[in-house]
Each structure stands twice: as C-alpha cells, then as structure tokens.
N, C-alpha and C positions, 0 to 999 in steps of 0.2 A: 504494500500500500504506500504511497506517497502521502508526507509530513505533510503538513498544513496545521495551522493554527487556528482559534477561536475566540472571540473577546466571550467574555462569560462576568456575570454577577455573581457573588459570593456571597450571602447573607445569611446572620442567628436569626435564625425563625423565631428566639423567644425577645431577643434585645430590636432586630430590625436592623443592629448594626449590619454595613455591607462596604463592600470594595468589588469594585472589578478589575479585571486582568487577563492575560492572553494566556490559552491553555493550549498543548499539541492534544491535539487529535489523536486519542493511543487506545483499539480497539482490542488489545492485547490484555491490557491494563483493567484487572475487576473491577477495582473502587476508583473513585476521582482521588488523584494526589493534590495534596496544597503544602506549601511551606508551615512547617508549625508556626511561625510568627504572623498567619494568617487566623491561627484559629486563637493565638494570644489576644493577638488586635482587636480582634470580631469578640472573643468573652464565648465562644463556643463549649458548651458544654462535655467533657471528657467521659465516650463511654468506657473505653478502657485499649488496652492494644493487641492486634491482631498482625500474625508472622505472613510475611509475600515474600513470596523466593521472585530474584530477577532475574533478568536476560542471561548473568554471567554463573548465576545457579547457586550465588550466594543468598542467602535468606535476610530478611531485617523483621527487626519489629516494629512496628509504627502506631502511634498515636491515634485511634480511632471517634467522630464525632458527627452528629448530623447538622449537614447545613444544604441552605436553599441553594441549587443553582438553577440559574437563568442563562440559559443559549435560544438565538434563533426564536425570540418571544415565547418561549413555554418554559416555566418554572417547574423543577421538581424537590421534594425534600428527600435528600439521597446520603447514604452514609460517606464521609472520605473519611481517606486517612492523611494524615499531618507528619513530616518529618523535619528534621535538623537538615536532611543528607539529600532534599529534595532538589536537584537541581531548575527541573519549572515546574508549573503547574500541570499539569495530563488529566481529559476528560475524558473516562473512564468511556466502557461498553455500557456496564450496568447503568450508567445514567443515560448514557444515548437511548437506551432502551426503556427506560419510565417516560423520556419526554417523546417517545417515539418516533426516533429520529435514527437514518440510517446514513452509513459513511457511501460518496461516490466517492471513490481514489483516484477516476480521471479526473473529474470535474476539481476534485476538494473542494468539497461542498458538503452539507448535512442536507440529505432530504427527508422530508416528513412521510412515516410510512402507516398503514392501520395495522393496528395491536390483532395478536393472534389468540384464538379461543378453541383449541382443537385439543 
C-alpha cells in the first residue's frame, strides 16, 4: 500500500479537550497510535497497557485510552494506544472500520464504504 497521511481531531470525550494532527494511514496497525504527550495534554483517561509486537518482531507495551477521532467528517470513540517511542501518529484499521471508511492505495484516499451484517 502506498503512505499517505490524514489530518484527524483528537478529543477527551469527557473534558472536550482536543488537538488535531496529521496521522499515516497504517492499515497494519490494530489500534490508533498517539504520542503519550497527547493523551497528557488532552487529561485522557488511562485504561491500562496493552503488549503490540512491531514490524521488526520486537514487542512494546503501550499506554492504552479512549479518545474521539474525527477523519473525513465522521467521529468515532475508539481505543488508542499512547507511547514515549511513538515516532507519529498512525490511524489504525480498527478505526477506519467504526467510521466506515476504507483505504484506496492508488488514489490515497479514505473512501466511505457500508458496514457489513453477515
């Protein structure tokens, strides 16, 4: 698939605080990544951490929290994960998939697709 980026909103669902920022496009990637000094700033509440092995097969532990994102006008509340070691932000599959939004890899583009019930 071919990188491309995202501008995306980041918001505590309970405070409202919010920032936005540019995320790659990683449909690899389960949860949405954020800098933990995203979920300090914002006051996101900590549910606890959850281990992700990477690309190079080493594993991390990361900071886990629900916060809102906003791409492409549709909001979803979706869990990420928050690290020290994040190098950017990555918006996840599993939120591509609440906002029902699927990756074109020529275009790079998010298309809107209808949810499945099978």
């Amino acid at each position: 698939m071919g990188v491309f980026r995202k501008r995306i909103l980041v918001r505590n669902p309970q405070s409202g605080q919010s920032l936005e920022t540019e995320a790659l496009v990683d449909t690899g990637s389960t949860l949405t990544v954020l800098p933990i000094e995203y979920l300090r700033r914002l006051e996101i509440a900590i549910l606890g951490t959850r281990s992700f092995e990477l690309a190079d097969k080493n594993t991390v532990e990361l900071t886990v929290g629900y916060a809102e994102v906003t791409v492409e006008g549709g909001t979803v509340l979706t869990l990420c994960a928050f690290g020290e070691s994040v190098a950017e932000p990555i918006l996840s599959a599993t939120t591509l998939e609440l906002l029902f939004l699927a990756v074109d890899p020529a275009r790079k583009e998010l298309l809107p697709v209808q949810g499945l019930l099978m």
